[in-house]
FIMINU-875658 format. One line per field, with one value per atom (N, C-alpha, C, CB): x, y, z; residue number from 1. Coordinates in nm, 3 decimals, m for minus. Each point is the difference from the previous one (the first is absolute). Glycine has a CB too. Layout:
% residues N
X: (X	...) $
Y: (Y	...) $
Z: (Z	...) $
num: (NUM	...) $
This chain:
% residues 155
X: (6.394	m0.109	0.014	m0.147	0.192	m0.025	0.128	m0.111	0.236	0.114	m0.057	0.177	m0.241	0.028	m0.143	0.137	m0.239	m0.064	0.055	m0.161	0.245	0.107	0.078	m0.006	0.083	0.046	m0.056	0.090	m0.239	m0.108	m0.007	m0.173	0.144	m0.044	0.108	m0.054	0.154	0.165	0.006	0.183	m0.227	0.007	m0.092	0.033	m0.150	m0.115	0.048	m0.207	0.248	0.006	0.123	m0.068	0.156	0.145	m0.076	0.252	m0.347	m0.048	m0.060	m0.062	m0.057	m0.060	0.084	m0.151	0.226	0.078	0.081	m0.016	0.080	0.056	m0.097	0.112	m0.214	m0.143	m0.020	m0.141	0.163	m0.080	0.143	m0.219	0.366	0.080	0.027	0.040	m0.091	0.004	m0.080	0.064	m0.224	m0.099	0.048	m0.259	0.326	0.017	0.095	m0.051	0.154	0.083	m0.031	0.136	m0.222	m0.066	m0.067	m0.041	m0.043	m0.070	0.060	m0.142	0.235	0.059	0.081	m0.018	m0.072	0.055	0.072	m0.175	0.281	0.077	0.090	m0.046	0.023	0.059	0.167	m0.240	0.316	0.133	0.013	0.117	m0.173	0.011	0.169	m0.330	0.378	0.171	m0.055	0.154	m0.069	m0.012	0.142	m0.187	0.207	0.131	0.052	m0.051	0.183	0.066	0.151	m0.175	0.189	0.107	0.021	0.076	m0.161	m0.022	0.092	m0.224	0.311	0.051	m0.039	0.080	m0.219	m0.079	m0.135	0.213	m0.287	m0.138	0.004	m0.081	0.181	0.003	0.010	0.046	m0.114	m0.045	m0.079	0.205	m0.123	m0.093	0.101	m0.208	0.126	0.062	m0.030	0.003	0.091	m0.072	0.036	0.009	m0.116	0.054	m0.018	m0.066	0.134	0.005	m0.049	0.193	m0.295	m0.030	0.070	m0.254	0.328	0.034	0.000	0.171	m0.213	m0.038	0.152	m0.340	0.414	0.133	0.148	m0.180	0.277	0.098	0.023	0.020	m0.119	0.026	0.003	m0.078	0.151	0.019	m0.023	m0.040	0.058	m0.015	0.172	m0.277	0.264	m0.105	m0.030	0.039	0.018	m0.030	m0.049	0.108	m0.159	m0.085	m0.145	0.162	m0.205	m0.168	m0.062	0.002	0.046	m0.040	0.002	0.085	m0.005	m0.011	m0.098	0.309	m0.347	m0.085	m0.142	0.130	m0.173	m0.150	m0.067	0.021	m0.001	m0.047	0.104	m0.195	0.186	0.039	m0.096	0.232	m0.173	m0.090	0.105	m0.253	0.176	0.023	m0.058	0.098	m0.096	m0.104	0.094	m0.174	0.091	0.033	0.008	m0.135	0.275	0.002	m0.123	0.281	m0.340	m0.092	m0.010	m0.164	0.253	0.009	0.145	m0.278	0.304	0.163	0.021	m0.012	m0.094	m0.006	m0.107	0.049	m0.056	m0.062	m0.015	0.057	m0.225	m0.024	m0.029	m0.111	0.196	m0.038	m0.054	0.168	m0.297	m0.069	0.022	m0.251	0.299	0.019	m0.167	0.372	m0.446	m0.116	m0.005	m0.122	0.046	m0.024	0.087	m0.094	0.196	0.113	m0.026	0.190	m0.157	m0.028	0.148	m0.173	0.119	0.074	0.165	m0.249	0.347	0.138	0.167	m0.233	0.325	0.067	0.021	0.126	m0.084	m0.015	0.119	m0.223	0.294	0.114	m0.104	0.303	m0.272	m0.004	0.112	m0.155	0.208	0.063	m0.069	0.141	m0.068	m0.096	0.165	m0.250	0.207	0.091	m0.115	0.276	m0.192	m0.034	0.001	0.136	m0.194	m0.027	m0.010	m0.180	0.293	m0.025	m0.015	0.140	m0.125	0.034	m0.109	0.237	m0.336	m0.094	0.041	m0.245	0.359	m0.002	0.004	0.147	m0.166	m0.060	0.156	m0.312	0.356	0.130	0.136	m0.073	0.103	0.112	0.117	m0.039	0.039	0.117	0.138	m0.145	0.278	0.088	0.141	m0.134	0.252	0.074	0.090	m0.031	0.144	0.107	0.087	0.011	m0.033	0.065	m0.150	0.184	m0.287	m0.077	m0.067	0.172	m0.163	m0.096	m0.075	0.147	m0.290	m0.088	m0.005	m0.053	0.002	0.004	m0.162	0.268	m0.352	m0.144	0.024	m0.218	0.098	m0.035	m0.066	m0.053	0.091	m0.047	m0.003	0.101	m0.218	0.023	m0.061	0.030	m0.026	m0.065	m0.056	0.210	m0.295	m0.082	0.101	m0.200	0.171	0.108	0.107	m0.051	0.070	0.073	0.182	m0.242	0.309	0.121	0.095	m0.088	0.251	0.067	0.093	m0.046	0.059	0.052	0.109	m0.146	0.219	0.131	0.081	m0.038	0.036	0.091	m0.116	0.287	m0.380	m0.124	m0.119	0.191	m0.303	m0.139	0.007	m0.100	0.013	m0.055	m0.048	m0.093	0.122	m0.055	m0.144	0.228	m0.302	m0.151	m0.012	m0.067	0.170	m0.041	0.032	0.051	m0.013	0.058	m0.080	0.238	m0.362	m0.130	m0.129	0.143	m0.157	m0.139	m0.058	0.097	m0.208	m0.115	m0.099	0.014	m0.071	m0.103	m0.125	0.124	m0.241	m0.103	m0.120	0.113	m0.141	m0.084	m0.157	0.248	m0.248	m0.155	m0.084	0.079	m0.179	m0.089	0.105	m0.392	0.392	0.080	0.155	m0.228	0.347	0.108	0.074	m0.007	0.095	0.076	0.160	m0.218	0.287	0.111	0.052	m0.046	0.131	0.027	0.148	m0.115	0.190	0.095	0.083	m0.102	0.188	0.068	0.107	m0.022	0.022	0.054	0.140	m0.226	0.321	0.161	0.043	0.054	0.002	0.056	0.158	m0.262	0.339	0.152	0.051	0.042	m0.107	0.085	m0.086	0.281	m0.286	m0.071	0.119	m0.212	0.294	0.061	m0.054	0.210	m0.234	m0.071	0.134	m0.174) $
Y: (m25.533	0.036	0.145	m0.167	0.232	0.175	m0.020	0.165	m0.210	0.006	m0.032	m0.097	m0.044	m0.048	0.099	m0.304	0.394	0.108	0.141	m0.112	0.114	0.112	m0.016	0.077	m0.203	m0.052	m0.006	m0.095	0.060	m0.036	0.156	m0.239	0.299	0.190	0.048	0.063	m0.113	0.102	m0.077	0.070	m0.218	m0.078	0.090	m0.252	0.289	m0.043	0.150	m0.197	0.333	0.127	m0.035	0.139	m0.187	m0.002	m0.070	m0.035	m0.033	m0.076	0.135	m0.279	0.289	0.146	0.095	m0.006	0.060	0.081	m0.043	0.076	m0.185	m0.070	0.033	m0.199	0.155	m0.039	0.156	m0.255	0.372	0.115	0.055	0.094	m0.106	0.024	m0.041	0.034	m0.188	m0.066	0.027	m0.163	0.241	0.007	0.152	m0.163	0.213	0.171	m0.045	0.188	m0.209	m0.028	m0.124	0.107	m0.115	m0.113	0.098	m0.258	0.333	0.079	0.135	m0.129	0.180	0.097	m0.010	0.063	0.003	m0.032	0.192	m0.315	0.344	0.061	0.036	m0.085	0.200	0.027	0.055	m0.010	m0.031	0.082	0.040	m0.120	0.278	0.052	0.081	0.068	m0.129	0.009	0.110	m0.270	0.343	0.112	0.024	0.142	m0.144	m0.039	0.112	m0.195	0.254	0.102	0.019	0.048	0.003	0.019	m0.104	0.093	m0.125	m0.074	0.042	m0.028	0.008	0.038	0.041	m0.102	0.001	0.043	m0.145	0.185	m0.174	m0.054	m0.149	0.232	m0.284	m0.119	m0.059	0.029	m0.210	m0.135	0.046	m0.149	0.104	m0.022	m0.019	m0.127	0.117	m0.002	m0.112	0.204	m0.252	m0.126	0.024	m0.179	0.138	0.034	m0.147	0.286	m0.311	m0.105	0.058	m0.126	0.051	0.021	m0.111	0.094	m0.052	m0.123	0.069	m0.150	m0.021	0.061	m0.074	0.000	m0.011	m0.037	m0.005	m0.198	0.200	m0.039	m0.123	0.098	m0.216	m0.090	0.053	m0.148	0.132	m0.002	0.143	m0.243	0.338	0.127	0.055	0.057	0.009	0.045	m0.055	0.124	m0.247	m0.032	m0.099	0.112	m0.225	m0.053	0.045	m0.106	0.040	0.006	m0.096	0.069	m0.199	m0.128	0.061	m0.194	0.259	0.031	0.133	m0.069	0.150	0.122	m0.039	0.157	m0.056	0.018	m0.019	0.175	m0.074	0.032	0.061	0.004	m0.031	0.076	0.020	m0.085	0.187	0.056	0.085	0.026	m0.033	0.083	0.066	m0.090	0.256	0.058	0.097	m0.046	0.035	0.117	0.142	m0.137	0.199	0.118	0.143	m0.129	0.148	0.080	0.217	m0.333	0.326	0.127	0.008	0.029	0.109	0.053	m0.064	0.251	m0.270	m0.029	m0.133	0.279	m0.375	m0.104	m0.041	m0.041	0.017	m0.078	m0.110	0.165	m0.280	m0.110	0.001	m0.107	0.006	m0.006	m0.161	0.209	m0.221	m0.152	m0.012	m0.004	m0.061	m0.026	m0.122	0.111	m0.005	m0.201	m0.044	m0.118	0.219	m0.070	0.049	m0.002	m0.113	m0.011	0.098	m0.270	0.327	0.070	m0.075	0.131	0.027	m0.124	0.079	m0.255	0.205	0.085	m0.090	0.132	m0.031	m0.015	0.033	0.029	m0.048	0.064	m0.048	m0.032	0.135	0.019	m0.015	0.109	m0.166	0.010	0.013	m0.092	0.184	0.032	m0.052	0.283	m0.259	0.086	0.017	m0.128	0.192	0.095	m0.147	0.315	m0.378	m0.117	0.100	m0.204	0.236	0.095	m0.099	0.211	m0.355	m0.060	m0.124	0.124	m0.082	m0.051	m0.201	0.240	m0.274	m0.165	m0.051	m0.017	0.122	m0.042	m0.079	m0.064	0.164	m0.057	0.130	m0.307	0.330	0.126	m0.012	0.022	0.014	m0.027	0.057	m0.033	m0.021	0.051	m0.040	0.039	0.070	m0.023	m0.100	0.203	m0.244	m0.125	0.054	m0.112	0.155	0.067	m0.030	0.275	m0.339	m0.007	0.174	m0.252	0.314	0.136	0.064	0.042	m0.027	0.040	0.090	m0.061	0.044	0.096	0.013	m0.075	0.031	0.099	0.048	m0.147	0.229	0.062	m0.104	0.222	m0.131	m0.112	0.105	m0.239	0.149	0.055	m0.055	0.177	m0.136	m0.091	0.125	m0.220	0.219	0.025	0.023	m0.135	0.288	0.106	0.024	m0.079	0.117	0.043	m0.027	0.210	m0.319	m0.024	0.015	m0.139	0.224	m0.022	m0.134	0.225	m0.231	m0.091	0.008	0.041	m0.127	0.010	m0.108	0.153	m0.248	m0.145	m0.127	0.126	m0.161	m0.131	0.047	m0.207	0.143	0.054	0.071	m0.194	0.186	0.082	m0.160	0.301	m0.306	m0.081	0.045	m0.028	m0.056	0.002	0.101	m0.259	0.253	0.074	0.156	m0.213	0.220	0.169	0.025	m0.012	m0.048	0.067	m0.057	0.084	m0.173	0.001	0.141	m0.186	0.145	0.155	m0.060	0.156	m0.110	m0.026	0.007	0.091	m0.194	0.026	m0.033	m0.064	0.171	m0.016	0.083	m0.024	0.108	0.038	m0.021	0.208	m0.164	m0.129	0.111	m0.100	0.259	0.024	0.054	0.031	m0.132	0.041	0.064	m0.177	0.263	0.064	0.003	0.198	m0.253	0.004	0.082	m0.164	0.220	0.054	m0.105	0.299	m0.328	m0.033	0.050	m0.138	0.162	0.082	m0.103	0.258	m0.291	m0.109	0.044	m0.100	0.017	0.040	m0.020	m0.059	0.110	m0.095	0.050	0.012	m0.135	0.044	0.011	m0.111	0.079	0.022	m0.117	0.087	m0.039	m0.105	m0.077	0.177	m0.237	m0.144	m0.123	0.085	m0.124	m0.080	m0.192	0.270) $
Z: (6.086	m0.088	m0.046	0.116	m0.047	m0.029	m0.095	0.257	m0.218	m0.100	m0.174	0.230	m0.214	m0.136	m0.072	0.058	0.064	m0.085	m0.047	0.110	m0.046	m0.075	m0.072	0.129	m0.121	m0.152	m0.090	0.072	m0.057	m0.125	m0.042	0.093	m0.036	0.005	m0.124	0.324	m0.263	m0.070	m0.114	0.213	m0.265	m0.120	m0.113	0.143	m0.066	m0.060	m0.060	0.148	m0.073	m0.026	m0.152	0.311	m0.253	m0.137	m0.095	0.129	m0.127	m0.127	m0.058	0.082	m0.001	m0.072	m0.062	0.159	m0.110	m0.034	m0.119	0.222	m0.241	m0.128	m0.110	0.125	m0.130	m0.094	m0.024	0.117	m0.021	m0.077	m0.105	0.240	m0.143	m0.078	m0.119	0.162	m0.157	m0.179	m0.086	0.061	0.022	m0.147	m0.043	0.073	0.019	m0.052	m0.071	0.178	m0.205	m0.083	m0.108	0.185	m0.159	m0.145	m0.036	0.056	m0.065	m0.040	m0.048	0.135	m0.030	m0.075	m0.122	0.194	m0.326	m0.071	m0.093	0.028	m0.069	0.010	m0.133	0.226	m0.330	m0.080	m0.056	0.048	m0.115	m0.020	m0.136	0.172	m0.165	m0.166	m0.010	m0.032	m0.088	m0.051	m0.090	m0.002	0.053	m0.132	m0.089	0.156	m0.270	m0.061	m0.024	m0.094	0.084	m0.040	m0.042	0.124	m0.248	m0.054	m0.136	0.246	m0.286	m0.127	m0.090	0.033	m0.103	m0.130	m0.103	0.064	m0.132	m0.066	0.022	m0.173	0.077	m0.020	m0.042	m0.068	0.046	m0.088	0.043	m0.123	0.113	0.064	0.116	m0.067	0.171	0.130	0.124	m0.140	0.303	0.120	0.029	0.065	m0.022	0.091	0.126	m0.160	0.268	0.125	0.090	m0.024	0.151	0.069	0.149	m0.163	0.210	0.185	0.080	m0.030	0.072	0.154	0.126	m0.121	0.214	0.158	0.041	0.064	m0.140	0.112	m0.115	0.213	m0.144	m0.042	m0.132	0.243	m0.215	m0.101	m0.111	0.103	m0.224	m0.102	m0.077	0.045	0.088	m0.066	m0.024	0.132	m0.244	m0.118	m0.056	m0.022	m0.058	m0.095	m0.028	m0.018	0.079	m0.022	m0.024	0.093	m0.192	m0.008	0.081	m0.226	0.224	0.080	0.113	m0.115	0.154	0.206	m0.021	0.141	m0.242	0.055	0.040	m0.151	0.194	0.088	m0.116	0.204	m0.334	m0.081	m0.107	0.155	m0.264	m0.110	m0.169	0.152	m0.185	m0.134	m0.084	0.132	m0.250	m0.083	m0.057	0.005	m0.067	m0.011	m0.107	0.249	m0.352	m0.127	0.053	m0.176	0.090	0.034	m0.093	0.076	0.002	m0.072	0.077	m0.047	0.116	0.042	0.085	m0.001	0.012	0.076	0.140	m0.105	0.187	0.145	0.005	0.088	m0.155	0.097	0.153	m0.186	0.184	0.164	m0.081	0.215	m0.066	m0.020	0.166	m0.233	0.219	0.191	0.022	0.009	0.064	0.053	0.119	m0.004	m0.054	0.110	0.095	m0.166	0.266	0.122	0.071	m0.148	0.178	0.086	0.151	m0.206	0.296	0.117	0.084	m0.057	0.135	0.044	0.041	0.062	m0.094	0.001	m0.077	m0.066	0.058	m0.074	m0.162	0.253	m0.352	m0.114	m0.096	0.076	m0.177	m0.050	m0.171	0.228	m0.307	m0.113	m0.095	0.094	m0.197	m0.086	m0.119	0.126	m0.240	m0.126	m0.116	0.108	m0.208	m0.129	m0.118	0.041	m0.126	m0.071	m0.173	0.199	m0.206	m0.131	m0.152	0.182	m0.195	m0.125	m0.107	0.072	m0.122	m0.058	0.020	m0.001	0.027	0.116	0.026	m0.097	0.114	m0.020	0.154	m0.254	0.346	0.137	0.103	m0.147	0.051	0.087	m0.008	m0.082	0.246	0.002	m0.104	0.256	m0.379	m0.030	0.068	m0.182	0.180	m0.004	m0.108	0.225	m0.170	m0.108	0.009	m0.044	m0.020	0.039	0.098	m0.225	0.318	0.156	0.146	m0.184	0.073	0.108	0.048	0.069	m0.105	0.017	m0.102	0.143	m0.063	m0.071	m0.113	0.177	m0.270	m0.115	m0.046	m0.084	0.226	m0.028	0.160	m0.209	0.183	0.142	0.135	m0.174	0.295	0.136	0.060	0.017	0.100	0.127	0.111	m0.110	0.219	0.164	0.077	0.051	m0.011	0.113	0.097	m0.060	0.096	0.102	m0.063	0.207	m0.342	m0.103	0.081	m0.126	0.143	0.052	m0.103	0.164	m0.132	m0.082	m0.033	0.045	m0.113	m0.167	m0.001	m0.153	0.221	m0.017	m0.037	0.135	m0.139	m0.019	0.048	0.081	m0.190	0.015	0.096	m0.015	m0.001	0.077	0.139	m0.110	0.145	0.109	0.070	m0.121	0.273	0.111	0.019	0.115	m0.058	0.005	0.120	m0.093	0.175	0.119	m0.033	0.168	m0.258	m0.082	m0.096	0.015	m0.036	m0.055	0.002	m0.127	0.214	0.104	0.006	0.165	m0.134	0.035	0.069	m0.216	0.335	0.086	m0.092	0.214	m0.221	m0.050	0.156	m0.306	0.323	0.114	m0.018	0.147	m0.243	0.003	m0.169	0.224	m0.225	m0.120	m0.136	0.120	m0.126	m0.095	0.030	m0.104	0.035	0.029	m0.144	0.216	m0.202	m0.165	0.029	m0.081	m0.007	m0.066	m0.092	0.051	m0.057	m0.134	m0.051	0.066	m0.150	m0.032	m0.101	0.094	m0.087	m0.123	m0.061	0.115	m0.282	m0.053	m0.043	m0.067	0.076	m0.006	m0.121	0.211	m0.276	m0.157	m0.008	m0.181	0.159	0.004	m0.131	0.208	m0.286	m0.130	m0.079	0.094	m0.239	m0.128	m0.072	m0.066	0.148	m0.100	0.023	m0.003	m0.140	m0.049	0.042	m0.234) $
num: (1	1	1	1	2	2	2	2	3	3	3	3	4	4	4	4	5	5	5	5	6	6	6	6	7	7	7	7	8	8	8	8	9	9	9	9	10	10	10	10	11	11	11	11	12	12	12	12	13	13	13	13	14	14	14	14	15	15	15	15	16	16	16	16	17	17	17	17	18	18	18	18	19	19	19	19	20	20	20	20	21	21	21	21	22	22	22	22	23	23	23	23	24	24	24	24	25	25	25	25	26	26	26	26	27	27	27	27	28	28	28	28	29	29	29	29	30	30	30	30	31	31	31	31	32	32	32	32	33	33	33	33	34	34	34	34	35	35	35	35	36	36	36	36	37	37	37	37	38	38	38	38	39	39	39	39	40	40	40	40	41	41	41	41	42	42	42	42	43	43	43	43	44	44	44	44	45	45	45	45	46	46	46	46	47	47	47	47	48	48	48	48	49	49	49	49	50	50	50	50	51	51	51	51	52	52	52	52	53	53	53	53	54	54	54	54	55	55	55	55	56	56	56	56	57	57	57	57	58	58	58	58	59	59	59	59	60	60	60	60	61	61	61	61	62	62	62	62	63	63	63	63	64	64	64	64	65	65	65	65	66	66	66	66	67	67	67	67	68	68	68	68	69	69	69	69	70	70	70	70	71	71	71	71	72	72	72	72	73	73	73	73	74	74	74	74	75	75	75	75	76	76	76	76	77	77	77	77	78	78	78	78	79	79	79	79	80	80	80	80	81	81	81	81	82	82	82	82	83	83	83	83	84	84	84	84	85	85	85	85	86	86	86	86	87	87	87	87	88	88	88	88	89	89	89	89	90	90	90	90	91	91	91	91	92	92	92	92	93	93	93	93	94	94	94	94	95	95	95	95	96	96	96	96	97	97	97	97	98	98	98	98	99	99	99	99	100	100	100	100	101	101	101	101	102	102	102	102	103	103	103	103	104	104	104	104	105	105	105	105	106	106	106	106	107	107	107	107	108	108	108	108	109	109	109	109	110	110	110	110	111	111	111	111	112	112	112	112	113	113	113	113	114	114	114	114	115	115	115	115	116	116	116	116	117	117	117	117	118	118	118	118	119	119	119	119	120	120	120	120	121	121	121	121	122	122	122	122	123	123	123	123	124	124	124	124	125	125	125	125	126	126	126	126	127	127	127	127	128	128	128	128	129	129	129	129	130	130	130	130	131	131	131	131	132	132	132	132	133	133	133	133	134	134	134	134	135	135	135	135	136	136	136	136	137	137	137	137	138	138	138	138	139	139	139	139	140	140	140	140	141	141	141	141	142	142	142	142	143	143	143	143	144	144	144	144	145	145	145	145	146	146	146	146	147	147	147	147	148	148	148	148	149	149	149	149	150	150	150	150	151	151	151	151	152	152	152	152	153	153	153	153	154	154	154	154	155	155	155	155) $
């Protein structure tokens, strides 16, 4: 009898403890403002992508958390990603000068608008891995800065 009341005791405590850990993290809800930098100039727009993992980052839209696009209307855009539950996060942006919502590149396969990812990684031969620009989002306001790369304008 005393056993299966200390079993009940140690159930009953890990349940509790589950339930407060899940409403804080249901509840915590948690901002990531991108601040953009190194624009070329003003024309079209950014689109940026949120993912919480590896799938289909970068470039999928279907696998992001979230994605948008947002007219360029000043040198340094914020974009704020709202409501995300605490966690890690990778950003991908470019620079939509042409605004048709899609990175162009040239017949070599490289970009000929601007990009960039969250923890500004260098660019050397195809994307950046998710685990090479993740960022901890753990309190209600978090900030990014990103600085956008551009290798050259062939069309």
């Amino acid at each position: 009898m005393k056993k299966r009341l200390s079993a009940s005791i140690v159930g009953l405590a890990t349940l509790g403890n589950f339930l407060i850990l899940s409403s804080v993290e249901a509840t915590s809800k948690n901002n990531l403002t991108v601040e953009l930098n190194g624009l070329k100039n003003q024309t079209g727009q950014v689109c940026l992508s949120l993912f919480s993992s590896d799938q289909g980052f970068p470039d999928s839209k279907e696998n992001a958390l979230q994605s948008e696009c947002v007219q360029l209307e000043k040198d340094s855009p914020k974009i704020t990603f709202e409501n995300l539950i605490p966690g890690n996060y990778a950003v991908a942006v470019f620079h939509d000068a042409n605004s048709d919502r899609t990175l162009n590149v040239n017949s070599l396969g490289i970009p000929t608008e601007g990009f960039g990812f969250s923890r500004n990684p260098t660019i050397l031969a195809g994307p950046p891995k998710f685990g090479d620009t993740f960022v901890v989002v753990a309190t209600p306001q978090n900030n990014i800065q990103i600085k956008l790369q551009y290798f050259w304008n062939l069309k």
